[in-house]
C-alpha positions as CSV (number, residue, x, y, z in Angstrom):
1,X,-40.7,81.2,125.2
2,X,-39.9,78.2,127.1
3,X,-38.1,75.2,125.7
4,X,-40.4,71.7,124.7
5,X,-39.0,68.3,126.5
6,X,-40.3,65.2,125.0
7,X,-40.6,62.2,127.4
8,X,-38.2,60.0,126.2
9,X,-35.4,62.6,126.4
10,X,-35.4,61.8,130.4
11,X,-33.8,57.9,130.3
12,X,-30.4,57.3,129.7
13,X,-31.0,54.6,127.2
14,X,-33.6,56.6,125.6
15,X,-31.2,59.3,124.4
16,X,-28.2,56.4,123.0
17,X,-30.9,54.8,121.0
18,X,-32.2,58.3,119.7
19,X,-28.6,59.4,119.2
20,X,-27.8,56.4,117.3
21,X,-30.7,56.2,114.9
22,X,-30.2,60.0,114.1
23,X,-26.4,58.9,113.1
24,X,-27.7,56.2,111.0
25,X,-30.6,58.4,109.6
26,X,-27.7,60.9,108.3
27,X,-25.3,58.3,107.3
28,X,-28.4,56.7,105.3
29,X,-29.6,60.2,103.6
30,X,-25.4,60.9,102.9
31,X,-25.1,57.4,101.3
32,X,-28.8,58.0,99.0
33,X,-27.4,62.1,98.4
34,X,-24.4,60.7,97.1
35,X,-26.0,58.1,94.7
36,X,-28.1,60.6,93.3
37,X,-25.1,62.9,92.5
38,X,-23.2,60.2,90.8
39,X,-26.5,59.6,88.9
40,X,-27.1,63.4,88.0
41,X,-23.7,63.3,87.2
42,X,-23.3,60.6,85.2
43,X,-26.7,61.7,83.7
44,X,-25.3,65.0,82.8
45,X,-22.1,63.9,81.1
46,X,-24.2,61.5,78.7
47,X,-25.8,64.2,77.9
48,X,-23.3,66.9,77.1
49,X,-21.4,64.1,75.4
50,X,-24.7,63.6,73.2
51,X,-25.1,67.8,73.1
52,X,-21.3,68.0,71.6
53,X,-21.5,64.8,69.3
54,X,-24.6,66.5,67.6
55,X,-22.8,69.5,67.4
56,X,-19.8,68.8,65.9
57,X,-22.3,67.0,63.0
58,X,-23.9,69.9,62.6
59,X,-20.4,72.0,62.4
60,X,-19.1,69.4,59.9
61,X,-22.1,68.9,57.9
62,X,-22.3,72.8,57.5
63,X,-18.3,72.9,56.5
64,X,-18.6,70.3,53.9
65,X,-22.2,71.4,52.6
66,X,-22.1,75.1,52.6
67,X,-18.1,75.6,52.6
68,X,-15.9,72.7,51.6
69,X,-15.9,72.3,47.9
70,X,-14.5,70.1,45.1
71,X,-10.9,70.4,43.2
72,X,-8.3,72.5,45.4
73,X,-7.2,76.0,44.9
74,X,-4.4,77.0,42.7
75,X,-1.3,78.3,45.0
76,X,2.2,79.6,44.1
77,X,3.6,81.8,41.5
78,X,1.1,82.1,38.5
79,X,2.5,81.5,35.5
80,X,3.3,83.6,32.6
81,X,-0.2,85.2,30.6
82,X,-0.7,83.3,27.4
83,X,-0.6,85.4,24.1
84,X,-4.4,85.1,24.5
85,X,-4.5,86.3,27.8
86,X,-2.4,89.5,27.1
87,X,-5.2,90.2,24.3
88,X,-7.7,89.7,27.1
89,X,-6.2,91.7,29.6
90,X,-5.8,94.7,26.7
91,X,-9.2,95.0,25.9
92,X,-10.4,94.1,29.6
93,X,-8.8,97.6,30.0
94,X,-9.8,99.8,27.2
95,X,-13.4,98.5,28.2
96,X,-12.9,99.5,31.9
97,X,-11.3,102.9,31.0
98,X,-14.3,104.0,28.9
99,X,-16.6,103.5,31.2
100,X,-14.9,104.5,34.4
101,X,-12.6,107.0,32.8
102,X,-14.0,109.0,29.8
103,X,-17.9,108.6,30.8
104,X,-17.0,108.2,34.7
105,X,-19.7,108.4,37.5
106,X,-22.6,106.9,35.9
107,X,-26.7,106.9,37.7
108,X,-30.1,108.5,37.4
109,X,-28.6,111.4,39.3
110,X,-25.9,111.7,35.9
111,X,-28.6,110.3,33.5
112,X,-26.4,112.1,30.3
113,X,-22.9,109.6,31.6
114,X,-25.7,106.6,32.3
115,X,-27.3,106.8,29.0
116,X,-23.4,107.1,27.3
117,X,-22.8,103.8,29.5
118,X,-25.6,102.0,28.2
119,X,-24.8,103.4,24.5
120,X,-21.6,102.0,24.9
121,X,-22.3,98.7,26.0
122,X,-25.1,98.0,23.3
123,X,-22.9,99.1,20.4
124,X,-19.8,96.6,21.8
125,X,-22.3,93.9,21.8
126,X,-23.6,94.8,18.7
127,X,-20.1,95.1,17.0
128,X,-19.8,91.4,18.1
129,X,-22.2,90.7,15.8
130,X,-25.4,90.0,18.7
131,X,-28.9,91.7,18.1
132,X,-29.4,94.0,21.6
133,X,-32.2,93.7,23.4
134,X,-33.7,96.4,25.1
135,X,-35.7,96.1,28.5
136,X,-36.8,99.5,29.8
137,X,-38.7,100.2,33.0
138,X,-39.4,103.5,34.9
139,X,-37.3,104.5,37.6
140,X,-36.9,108.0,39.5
141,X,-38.9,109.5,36.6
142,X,-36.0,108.5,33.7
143,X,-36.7,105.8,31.6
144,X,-34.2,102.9,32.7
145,X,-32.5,99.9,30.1
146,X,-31.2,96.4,30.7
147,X,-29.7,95.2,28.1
148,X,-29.7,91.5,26.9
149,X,-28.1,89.1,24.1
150,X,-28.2,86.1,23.6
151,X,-27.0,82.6,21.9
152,X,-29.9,80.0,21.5
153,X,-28.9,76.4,22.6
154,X,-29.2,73.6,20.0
155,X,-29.8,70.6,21.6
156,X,-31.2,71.9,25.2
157,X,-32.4,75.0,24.2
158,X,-35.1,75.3,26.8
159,X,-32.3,75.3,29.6
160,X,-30.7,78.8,29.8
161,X,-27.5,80.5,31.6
162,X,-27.3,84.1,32.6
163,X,-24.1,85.9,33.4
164,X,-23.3,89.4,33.3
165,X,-23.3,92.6,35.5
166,X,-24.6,96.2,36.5
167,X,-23.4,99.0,35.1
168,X,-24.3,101.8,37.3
169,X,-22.2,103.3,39.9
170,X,-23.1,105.2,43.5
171,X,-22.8,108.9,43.4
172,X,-19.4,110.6,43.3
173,X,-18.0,106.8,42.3
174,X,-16.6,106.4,38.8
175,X,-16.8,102.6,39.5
176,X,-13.5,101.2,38.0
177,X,-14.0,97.8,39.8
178,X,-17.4,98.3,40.8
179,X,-18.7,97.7,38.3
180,X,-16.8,98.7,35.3
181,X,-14.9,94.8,35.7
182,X,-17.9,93.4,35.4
183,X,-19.3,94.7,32.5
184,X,-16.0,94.1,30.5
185,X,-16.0,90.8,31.4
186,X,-19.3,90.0,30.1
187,X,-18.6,92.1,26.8
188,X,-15.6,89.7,26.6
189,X,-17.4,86.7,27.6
190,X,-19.8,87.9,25.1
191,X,-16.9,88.0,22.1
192,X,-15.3,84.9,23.1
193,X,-18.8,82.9,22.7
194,X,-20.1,84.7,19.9
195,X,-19.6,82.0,17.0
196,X,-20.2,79.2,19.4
197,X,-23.3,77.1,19.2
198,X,-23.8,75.7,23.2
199,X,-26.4,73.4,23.9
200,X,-28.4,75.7,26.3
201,X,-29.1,79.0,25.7
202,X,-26.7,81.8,27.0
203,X,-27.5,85.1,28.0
204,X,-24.9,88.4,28.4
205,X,-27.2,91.1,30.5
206,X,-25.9,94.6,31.4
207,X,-28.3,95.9,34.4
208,X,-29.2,99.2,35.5
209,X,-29.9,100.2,39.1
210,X,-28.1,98.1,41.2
211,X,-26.5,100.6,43.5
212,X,-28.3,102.6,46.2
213,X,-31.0,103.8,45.9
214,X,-32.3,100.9,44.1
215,X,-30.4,98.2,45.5
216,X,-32.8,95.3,46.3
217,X,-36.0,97.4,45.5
218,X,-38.8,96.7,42.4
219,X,-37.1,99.0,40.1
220,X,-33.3,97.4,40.9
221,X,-32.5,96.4,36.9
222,X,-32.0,92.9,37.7
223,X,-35.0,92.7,39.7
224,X,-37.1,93.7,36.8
225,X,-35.2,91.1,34.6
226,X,-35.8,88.3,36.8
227,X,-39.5,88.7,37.6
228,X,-40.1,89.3,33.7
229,X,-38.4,85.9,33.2
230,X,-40.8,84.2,35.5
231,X,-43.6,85.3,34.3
232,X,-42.8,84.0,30.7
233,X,-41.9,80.7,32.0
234,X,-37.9,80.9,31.1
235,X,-36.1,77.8,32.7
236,X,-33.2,79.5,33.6
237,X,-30.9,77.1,35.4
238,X,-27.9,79.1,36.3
239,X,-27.1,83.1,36.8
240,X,-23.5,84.5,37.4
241,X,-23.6,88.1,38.8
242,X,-19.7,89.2,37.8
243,X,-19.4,92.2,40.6
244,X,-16.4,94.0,41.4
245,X,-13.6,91.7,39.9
246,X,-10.4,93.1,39.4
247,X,-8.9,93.4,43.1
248,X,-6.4,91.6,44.7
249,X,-3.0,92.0,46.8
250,X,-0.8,89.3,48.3
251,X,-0.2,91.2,51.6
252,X,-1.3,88.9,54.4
253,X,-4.0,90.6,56.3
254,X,-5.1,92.0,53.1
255,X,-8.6,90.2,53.4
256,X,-11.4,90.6,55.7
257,X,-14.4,88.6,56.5
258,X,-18.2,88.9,58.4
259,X,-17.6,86.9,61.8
260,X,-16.7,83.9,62.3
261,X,-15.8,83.2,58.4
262,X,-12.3,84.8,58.9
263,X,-11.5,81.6,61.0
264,X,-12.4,79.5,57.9
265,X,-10.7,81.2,54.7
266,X,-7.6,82.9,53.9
267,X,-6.6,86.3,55.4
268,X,-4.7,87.2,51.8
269,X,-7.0,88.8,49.3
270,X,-5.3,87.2,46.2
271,X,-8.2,84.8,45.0
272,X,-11.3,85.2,43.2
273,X,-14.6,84.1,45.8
274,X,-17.4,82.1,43.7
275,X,-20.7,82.8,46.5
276,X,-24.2,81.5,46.7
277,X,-26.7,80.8,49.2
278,X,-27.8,77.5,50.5
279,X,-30.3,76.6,47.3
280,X,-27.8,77.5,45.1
281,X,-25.3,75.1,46.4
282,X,-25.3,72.8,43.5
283,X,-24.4,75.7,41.3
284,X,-21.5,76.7,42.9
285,X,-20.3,73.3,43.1
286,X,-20.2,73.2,39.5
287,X,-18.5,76.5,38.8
288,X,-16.2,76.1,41.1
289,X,-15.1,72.3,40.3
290,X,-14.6,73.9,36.7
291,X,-12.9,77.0,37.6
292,X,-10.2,74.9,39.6
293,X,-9.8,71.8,37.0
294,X,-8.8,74.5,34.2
295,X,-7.7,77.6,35.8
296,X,-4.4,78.6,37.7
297,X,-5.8,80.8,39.8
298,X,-6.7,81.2,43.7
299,X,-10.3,80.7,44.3
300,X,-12.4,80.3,47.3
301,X,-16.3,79.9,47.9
302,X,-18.9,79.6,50.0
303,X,-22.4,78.2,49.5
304,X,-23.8,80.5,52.9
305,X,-27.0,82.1,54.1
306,X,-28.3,84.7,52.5
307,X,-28.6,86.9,55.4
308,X,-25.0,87.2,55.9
309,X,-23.5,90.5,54.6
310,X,-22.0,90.5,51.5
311,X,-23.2,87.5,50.4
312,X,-26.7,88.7,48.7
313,X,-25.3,92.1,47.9
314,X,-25.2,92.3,43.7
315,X,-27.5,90.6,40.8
316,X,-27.7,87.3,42.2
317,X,-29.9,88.3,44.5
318,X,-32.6,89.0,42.3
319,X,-32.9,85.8,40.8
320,X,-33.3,83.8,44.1
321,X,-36.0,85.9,45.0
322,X,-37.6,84.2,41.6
323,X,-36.3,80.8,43.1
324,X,-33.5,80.5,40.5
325,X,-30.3,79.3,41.2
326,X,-27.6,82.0,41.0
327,X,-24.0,83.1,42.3
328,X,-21.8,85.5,42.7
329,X,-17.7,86.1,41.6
330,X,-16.2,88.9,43.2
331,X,-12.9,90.0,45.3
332,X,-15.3,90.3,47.6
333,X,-15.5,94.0,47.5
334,X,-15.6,95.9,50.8
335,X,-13.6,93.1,52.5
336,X,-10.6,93.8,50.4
337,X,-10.8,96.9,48.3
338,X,-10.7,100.1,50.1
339,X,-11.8,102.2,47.3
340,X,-15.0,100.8,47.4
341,X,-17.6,103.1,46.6
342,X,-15.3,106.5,46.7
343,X,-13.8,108.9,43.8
344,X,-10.6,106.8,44.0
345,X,-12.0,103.8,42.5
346,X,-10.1,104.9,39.5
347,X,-9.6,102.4,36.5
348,X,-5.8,102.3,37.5
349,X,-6.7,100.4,40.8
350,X,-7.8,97.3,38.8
351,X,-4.9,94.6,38.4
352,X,-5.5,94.3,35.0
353,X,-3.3,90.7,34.6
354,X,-5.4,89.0,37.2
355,X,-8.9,90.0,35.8
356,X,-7.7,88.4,32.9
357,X,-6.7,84.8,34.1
358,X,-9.9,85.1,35.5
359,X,-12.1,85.6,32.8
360,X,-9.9,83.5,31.3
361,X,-10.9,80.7,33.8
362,X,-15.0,82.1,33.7
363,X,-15.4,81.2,30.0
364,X,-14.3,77.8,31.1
365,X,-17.2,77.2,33.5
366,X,-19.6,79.1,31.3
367,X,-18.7,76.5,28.5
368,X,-19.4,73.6,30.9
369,X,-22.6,74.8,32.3
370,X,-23.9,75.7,28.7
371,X,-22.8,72.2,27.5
372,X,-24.1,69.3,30.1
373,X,-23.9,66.0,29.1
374,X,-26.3,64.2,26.6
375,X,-28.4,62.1,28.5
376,X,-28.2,58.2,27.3
């Protein structure tokens, strides 16, 4: 193909006036390029700027909502157990070693050791000087029990607190700290308030089912508890879930975490963890603000989605599902305690002197969320 010459390529002139307005053409379109990268530029920066302000709200906003909480935690040596708390941490054990040690592994697969677990319970609360209630559902073909006590409020009756904790165990598990701690706790809890005349209501449950199979299922004990108190209308304006207690080590490294949350709390497993989800925020305020102004003790908490591991996994989780605000106290479990569901969870594994200070330190919040303030 041949080559196309215009006209005006063929004068001298012609072609310095072409050559300069093609120059001044490009220097023109250089000059307007340039402008607009400086304004894309500068465009982009306000932006990002903008992007990373909002961001670090959000960060901090979800730090001092969900994570930052009131009082500080305790830190240094602990001091020496009070006469009361040697008592506590004595019967803290005979508790645990019946039911982790002479009855032992304890489900509807070993009905005989869970009905002996239940028996148990019920006659400890009853030799407190409570009338037992029994709650009994169907599960697996075996007739299943919660069991519940409880001290009526005086002047706020009609506002009621829930603590206590499963007492079933995963096959092959004897279930020292899961959940034997938690069941001795609330049987102490239970003692300790007996005579006392709160102004809500308090109630000590012992559920059945938690574990596998039934965990977070319609027959889960729990489950059955808090659906039954919906449907009668109970106001019940706090639940502690006491799971898998009596834990801890001062090893750094000793902890573990879901990601990212090991960035944000301590890597030594020596504290107790108060945890709730979002709705239940204002509850673990409370507990924990009250667990720190009267207990020497190590304590973190988290007020966290749901969906995280760990942080749904015991009692608690039943009563959000009924929209009631609930928490959970634990070592954390799996993220510190490597017996954790296996035949070694063996009652000597629980550090019997720290489960004390800290039921010690849980009768203390449990006194300040059954007694609010009169209103003026």
């Amino acid at each position: 193909m041949g080559k196309l010459c215009l006209p005006m390529c063929c004068h001298p002139a012609t072609t310095t006036w072409a050559n300069e307005f093609a120059h001044a053409t490009l220097a023109g379109e250089t000059t307007s390029v340039r402008a607009r990268i400086r304004i894309v530029t500068r465009g982009a920066v306000i932006r990002l700027a903008i992007l990373f302000a909002l961001l670090f709200g959000a960060l901090t906003g979800a730090y001092v909502t969900m994570i930052r909480m009131p009082g500080k935690s305790f830190t240094g040596p602990l001091p020496a157990l009070t006469p009361q708390q040697v008592a506590l941490r004595d019967s803290l054990r005979r508790d645990v070693e019946v039911i982790a040690g002479r009855i032992g592994v304890r489900n509807l697969y070993r009905y005989d050791n869970l009905t002996a677990a239940m028996q148990f319970i019920e006659d400890a609360a009853a030799q407190a000087g409570y009338e037992v209630e029994r709650q009994t559902f169907e599960a697996g073909g075996k007739q299943c029990v919660n069991l519940a006590v409880e001290i009526a409020g005086t002047s706020r009756a009609d506002g009621i607190v829930v603590i206590g904790g499963h007492y079933d165990s995963v096959p092959g598990c004897p279930a020292a700290n899961d959940n034997a701690t938690g069941v001795a706790a609330t049987l102490e809890l239970a003692r300790t308030f007996a005579a006392r005349k709160p102004r809500r209501s308090i109630r000590f449950l012992a559920f059945v089912n938690e574990e596998p199979p039934y965990f977070q299922t319609d027959s889960m004990g729990s489950r059955v508890y808090a659906r039954r108190c919906r449907e009668r209308g109970d106001k019940v304006v706090a639940m502690l879930s006491l799971e898998t207690m009596g834990y801890y080590s001062d090893e750094k490294g000793s902890q573990r975490y879901p990601v990212p949350f090991g960035l944000m709390y301590p890597s030594t497993g020596n504290f107790i963890a108060f945890v709730g989800n979002f709705s239940s925020r204002k509850l673990v305020r409370q507990a924990v603000a009250s667990f720190r102004e009267h207990t020497q003790f190590p304590s973190e908490m988290g007020a966290l989605p749901g969906g995280i591991p760990g942080v749904g996994w015991s009692d608690h989780w039943s009563f959000w599902q009924e929209g009631y605000p609930a928490l959970m106290v634990t070592d954390t479990a799996p993220y510190r305690y490597d017996h954790y569901h296996e035949a070694s969870d063996t009652p000597d594994k629980v550090d019997y002197d720290r489960l004390a200070r800290v039921v010690a330190g849980l009768a203390k919040v449990l006194e300040d969320l059954a007694n609010p303030a009169e209103s003026k």
